[in-house]
N, C-alpha and C positions, 0 to 999 in steps of 0.2 A: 593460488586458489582464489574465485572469485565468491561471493556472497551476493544474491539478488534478494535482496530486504522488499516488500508488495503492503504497503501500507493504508490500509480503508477505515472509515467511519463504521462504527459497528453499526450492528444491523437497531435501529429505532431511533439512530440520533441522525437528526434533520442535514440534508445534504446541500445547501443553497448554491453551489457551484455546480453539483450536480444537475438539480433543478432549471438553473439557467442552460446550460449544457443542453438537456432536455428543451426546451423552452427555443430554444436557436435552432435544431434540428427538425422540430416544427416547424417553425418558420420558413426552411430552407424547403419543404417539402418531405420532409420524412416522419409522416403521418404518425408510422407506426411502432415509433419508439414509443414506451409509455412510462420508463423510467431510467434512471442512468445515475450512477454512482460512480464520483471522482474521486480521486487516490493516488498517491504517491511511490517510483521505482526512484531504488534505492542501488547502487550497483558499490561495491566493495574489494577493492582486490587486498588480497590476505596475503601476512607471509607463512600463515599454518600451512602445514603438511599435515595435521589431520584432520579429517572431515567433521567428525567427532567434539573436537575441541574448539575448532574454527564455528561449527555452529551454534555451542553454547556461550560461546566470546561474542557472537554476534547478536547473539539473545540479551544477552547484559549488554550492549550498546542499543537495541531497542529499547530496552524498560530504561534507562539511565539519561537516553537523549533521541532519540531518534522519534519515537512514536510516543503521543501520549495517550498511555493506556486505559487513561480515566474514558475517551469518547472511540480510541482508536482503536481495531485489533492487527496484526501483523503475520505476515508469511516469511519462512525463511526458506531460500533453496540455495545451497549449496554446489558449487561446478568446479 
């Protein structure tokens, strides 16, 4: 089983990679970008066979090490 863990900056807390990111893509000519938020794939392979438990296993290694919750929020999908 694989886990795809999608790790972003919540929404208010300042994105300076992002911003640069942004800031280059001007540069290059692409005007009409006017914001861009960076963030981290996570890719997981599991030995669960259930979906179920595989997701909440992956949930406690997000809040435990993976993201920090205090500035980050997190996606889990499951495959």
């Amino acid at each position: 089983m694989r886990a795809r863990v999608t790790i972003m900056l919540k929404d208010g807390v300042l994105d300076p990679q992002g911003e640069a990111i942004r800031h280059a893509l001007g540069g290059l000519g692409h005007q009409d970008v006017t914001g861009v938020r960076q963030g981290k794939l996570i890719e997981l392979d599991l030995a669960a066979t259930d979906a179920e438990a595989a997701h909440a296993e992956v949930a406690r290694m997000c809040e435990g090490l993976l993201a920090n919750t205090v500035i980050e929020k997190y996606s889990i999908e499951i495959a």
